[in-house]
Backbone as CSV, one residue per row, in Angstrom:
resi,resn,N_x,N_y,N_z,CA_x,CA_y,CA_z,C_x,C_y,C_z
1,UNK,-43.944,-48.443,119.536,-43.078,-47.434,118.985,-42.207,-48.089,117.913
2,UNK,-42.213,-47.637,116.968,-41.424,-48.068,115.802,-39.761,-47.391,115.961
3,UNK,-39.475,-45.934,116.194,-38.229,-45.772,116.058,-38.153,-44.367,116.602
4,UNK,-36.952,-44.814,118.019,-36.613,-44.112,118.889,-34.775,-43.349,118.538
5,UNK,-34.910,-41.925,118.028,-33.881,-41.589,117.697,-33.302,-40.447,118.720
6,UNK,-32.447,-40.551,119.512,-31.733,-39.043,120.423,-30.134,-39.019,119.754
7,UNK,-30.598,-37.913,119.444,-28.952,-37.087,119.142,-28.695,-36.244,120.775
8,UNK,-27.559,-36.468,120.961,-27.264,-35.581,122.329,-25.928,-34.939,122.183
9,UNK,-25.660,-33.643,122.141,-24.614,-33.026,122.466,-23.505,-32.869,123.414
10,UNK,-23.760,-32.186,124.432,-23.279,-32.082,125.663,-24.374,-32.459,126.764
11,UNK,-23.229,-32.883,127.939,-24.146,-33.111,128.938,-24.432,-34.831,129.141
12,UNK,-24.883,-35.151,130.595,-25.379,-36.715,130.452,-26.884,-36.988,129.745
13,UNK,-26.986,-38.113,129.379,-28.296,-38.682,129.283,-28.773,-40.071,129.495
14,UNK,-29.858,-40.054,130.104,-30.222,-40.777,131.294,-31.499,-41.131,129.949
15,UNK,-31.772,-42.768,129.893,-33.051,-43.453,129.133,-33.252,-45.054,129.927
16,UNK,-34.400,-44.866,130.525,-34.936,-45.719,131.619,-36.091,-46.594,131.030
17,UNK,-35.502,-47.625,131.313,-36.826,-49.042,131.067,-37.178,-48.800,129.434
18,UNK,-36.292,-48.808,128.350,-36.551,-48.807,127.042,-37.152,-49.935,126.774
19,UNK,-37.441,-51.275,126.846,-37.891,-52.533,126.900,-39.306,-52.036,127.032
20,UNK,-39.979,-51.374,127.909,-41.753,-51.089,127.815,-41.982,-50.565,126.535
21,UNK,-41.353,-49.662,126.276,-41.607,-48.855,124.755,-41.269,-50.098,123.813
22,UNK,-40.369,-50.897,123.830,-40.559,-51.447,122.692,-40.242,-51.224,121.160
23,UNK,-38.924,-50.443,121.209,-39.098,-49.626,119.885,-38.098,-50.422,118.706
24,UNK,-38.610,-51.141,117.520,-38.215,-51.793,116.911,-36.624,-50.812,116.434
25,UNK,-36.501,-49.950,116.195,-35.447,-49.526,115.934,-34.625,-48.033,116.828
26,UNK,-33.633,-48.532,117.485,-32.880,-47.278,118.612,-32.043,-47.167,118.247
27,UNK,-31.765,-45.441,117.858,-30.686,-44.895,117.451,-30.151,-44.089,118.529
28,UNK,-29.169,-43.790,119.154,-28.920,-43.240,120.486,-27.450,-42.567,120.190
29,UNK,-27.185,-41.142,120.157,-25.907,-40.508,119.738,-25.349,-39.613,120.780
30,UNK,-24.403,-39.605,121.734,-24.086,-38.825,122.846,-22.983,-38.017,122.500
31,UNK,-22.478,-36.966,121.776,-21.315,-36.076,121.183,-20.146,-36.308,122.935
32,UNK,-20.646,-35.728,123.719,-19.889,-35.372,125.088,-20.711,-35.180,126.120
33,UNK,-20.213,-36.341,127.128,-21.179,-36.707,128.524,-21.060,-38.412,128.400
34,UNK,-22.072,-38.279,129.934,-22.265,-39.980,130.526,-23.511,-40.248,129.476
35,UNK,-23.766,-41.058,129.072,-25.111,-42.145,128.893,-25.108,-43.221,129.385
36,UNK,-26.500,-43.025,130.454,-26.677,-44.548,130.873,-27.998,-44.761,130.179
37,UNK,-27.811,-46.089,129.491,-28.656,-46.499,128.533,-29.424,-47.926,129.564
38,UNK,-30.886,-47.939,129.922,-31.634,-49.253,130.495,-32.127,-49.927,129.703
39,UNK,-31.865,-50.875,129.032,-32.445,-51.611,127.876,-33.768,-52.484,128.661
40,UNK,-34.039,-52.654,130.397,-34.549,-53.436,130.577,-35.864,-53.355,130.620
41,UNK,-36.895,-53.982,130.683,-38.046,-53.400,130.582,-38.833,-55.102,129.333
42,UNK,-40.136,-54.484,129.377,-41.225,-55.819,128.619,-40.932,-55.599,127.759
43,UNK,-40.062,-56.367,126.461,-39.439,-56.393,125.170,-40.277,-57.425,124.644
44,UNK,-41.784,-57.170,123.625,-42.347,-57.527,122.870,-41.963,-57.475,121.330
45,UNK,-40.979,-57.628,120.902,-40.842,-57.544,119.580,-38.967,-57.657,119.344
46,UNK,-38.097,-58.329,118.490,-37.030,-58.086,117.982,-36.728,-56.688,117.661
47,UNK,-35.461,-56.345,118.502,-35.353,-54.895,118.053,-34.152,-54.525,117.451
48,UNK,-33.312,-53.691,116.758,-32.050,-52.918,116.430,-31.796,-51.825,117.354
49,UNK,-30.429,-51.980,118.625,-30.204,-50.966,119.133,-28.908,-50.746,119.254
50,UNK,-28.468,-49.041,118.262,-27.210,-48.859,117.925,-26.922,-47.370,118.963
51,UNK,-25.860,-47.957,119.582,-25.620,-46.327,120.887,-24.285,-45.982,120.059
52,UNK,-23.551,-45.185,120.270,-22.295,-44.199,119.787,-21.917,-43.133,120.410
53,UNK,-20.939,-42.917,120.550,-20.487,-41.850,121.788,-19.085,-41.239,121.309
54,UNK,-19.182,-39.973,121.033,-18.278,-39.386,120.864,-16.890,-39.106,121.496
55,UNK,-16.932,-38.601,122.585,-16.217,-38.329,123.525,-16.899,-39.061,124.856
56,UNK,-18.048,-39.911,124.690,-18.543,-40.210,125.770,-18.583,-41.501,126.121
57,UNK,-18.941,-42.164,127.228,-18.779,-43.279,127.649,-20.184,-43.470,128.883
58,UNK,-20.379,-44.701,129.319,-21.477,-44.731,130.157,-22.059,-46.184,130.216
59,UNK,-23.085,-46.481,130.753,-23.232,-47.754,131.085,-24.169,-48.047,130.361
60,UNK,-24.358,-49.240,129.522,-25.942,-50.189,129.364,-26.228,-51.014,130.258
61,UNK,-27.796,-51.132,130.601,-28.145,-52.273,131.099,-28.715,-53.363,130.644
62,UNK,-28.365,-54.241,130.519,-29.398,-55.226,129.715,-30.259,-55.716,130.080
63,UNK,-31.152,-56.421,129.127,-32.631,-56.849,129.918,-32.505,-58.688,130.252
64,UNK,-33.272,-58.991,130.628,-32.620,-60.427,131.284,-33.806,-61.507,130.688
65,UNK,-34.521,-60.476,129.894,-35.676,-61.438,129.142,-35.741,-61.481,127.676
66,UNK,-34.779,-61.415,127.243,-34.127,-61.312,126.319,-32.963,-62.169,125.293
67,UNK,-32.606,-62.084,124.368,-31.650,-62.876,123.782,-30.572,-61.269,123.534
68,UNK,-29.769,-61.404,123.725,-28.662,-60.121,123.140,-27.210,-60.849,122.984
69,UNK,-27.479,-60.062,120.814,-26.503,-60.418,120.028,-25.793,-58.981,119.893
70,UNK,-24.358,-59.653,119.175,-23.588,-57.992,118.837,-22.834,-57.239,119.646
71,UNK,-22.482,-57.918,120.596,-21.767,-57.287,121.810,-20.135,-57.803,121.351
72,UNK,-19.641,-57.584,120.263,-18.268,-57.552,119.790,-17.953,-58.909,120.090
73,UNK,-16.680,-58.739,120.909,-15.994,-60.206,121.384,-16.453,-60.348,123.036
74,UNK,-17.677,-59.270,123.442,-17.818,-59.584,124.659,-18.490,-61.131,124.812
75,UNK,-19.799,-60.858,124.236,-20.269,-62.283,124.615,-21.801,-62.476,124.119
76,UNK,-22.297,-63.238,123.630,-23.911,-63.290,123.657,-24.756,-63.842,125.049
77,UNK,-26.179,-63.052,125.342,-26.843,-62.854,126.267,-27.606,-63.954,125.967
78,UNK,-27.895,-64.677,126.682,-29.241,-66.021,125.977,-30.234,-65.194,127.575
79,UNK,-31.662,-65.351,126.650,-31.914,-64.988,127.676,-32.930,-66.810,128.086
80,UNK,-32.806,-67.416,129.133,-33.520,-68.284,129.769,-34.681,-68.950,129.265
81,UNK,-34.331,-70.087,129.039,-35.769,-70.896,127.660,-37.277,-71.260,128.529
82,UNK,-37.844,-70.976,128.240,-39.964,-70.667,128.808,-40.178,-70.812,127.685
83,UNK,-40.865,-72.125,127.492,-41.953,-72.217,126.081,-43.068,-71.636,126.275
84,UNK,-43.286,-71.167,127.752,-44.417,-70.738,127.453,-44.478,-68.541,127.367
85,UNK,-43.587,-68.138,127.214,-43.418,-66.831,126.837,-42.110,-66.419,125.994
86,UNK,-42.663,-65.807,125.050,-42.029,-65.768,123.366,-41.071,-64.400,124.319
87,UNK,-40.180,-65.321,123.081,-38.593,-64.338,123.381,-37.867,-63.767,122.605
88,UNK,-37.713,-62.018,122.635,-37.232,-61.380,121.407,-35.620,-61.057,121.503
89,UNK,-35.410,-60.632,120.513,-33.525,-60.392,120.564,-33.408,-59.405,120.582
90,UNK,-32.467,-59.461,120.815,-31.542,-57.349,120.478,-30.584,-57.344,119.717
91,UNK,-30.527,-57.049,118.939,-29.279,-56.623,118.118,-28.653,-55.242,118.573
92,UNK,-27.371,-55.367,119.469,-26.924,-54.253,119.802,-25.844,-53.575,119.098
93,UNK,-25.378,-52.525,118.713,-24.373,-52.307,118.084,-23.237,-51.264,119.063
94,UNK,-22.374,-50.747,119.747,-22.187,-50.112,120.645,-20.790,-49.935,119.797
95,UNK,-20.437,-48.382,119.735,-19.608,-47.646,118.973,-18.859,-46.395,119.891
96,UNK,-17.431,-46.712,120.031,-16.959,-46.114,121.040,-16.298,-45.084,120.746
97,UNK,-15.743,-43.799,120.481,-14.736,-43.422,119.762,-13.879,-42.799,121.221
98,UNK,-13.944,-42.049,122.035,-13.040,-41.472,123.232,-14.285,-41.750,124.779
99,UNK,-14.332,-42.768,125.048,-14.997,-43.301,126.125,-15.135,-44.776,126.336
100,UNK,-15.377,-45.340,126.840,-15.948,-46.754,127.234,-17.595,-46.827,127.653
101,UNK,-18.108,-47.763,127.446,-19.700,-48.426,127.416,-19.264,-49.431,128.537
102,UNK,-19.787,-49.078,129.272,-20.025,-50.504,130.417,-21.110,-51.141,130.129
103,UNK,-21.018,-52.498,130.143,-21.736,-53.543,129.586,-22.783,-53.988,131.556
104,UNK,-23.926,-53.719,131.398,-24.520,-54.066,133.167,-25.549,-55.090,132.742
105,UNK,-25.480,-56.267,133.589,-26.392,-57.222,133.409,-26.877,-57.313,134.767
């Protein structure tokens, strides 16, 4: 999958095991409600994933096979060195305006 875009209005939204899909570029927009966002899943490729939340707030999970950059002043994710299985990054971008993003590892 090249590029995974949800606009969401009202209401929660729930996106499970995004890491199988694989989608080089995630755009993810929640106006009002929970989003719980699962980043975890088989991440074959470097990806861009930007969430934003209007009035909303909700949890990410991160994937643990992984490298994840972009998490503000939280922290960078290394994900665990195996020469013998190639390891992609995330570029996350997480944009808050009246909610909080819980960060889940």
């Amino acid at each position: 999958m090249e590029t995974l875009r949800i606009i969401g209005d009202r209401g929660s939204l729930s996106v499970v095991g995004l890491g199988n899909a694989s989608p080089r570029e995630t755009v993810l927009y929640q106006q009002i409600g929970a989003v719980d966002l699962d980043l975890r899943g088989a991440w074959v490729r470097d990806a861009e994933v930007q969430v934003s939340g209007g009035a909303a707030g909700g949890s990410l999970w991160l994937p643990d096979n992984v490298t994840v950059t972009g998490l503000d002043d939280r922290r960078a994710i290394r994900a665990e060195e195996d020469p013998e299985l190639p390891r992609s990054t995330l570029q996350l971008s997480v944009t808050e305006h009246l909610g909080r993003f819980i960060i889940m590892e």
